[in-house]
C-alpha positions in Angstrom: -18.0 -28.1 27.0 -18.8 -31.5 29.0 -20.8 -34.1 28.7 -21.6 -36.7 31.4 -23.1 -39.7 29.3 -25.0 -42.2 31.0 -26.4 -45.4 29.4 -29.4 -45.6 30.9 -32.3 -48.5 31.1 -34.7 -45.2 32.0 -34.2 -41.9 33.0 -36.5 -38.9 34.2 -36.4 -35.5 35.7 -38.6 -34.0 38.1 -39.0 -30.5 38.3 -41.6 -29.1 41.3 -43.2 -32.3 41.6 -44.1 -33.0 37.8 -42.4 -34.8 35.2 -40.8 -32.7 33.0 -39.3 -35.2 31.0 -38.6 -38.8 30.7 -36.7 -41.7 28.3 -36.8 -45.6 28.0 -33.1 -47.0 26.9 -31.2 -44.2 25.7 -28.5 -41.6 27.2 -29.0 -39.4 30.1 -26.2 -36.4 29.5 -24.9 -34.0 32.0 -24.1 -31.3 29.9 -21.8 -28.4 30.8 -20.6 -25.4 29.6 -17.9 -23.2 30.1 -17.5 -19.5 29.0 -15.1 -20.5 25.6 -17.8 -22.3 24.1 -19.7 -22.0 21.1 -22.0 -23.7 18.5 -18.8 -25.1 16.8 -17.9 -27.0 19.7 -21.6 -28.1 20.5 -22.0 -29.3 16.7 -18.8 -31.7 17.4 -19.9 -32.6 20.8 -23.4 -33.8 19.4 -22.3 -35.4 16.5 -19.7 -37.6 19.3 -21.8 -38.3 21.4 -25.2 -39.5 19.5 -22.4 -41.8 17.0 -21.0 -43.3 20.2 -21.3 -47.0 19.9 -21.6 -48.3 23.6 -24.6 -50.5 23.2 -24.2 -54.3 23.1 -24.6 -56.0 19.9 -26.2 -59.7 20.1 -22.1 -61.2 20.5 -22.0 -59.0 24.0 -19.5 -56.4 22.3 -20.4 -52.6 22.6 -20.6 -51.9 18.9 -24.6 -50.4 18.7 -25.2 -46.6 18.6 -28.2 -44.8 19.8 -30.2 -44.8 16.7 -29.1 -49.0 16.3 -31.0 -49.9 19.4 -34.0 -47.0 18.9 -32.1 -45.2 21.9 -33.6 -42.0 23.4 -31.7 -39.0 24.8 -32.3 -37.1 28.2 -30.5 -34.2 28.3 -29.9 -32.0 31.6 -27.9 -28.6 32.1 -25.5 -28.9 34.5 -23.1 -25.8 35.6 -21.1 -27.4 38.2 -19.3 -29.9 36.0 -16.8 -26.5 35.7 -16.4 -26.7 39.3 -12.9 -25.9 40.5 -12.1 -27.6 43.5 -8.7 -26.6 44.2 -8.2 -24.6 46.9 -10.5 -24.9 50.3 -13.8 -27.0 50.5 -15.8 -24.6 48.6 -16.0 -24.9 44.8 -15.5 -22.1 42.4 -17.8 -21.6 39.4 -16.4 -19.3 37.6 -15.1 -21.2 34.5 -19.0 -22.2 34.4 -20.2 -20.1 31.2 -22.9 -17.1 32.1 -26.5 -18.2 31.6 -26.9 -15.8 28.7 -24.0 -17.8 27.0 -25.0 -21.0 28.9 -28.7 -21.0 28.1 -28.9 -20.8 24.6 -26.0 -23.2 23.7 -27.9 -25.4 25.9 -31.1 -24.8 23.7 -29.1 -24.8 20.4 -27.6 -28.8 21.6 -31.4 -30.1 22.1 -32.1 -28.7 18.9 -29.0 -30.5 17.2 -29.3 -33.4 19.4 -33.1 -34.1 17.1 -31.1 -34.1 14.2 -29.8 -37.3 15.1 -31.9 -38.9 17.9 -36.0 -39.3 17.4 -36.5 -38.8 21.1 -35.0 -35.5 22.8 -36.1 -35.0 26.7 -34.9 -32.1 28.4 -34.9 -30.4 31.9 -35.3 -26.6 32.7 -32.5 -24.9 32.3 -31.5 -23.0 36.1 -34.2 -25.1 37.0 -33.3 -27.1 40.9 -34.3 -30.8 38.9 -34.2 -34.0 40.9 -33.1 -36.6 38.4 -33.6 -40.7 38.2 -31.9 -42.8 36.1 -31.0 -46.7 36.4 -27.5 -46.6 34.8 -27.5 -49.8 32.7 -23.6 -51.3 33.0 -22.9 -48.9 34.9 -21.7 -47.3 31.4 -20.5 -44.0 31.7 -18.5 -41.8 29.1 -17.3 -38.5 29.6 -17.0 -36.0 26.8 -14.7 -33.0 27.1 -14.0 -30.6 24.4 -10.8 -29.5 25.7 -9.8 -33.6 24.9 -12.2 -34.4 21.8 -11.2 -31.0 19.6 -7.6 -30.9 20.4 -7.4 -35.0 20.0 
């Protein structure tokens, strides 16, 4: 599983013309999943990722989590972080996990993300999104199981 965190001043996604959803300061998150994964690895994932203290406290340093600065979440399926670029110009997907894996693990981390965050946004999953964000920093953290449960 990955996840592609952005601190973001705002974020929103726009599926068919409407809003589908939309934060203030918080974390927009890329999240993919690969065909290994489970609710194990999501529950570690989520708990990482909303304790992440990348927020500036009032001396400049990043030492504030989410729920320190009232920080919403934004989160967004995304297969093609398993893309596997190696040989020729055309990625391969197929460490991407299946949507019948993909979908609900995807369901199950918006779930667990409200455990820990006040305000959840989400996208469609399979959905084609168009996503905005002002990256505050930039900040950007990426979360890979492979490195977080084996570290």
């Amino acid at each position: 599983m990955r996840f592609i965190i952005q601190r973001v001043t705002n974020a929103s996604v726009e599926i068919e013309g409407k809003i589908e959803g939309k934060i203030n300061k918080g974390f927009l998150v890329l999240i993919g999943i690969c065909e290994n994964d489970n609710k194990e690895i999501a529950d570690k994932l989520v708990k990482k990722m909303c304790g992440l203290r990348i927020f500036e406290d009032e001396n400049g340093k990043t030492n504030l989590s989410l729920n320190d600065v009232g920080g919403e979440l934004l989160l967004i399926s995304q297969f093609t972080l398993y893309a596997d670029c190696k040989k020729g110009n055309r990625p391969s997907f197929v460490k991407a996990a299946s949507p019948d894996l993909a979908s609900p693990l995807y369901d199950y981390i918006i779930e667990e993300s409200k455990k820990y965050v006040d305000v959840v946004e989400k996208g469609i999953f399979g959905a084609d999104m168009k996503v905005s964000l002002l990256n505050d920093g930039p900040f950007t953290v990426i979360l890979d199981s492979d490195e977080i449960i084996s570290g």
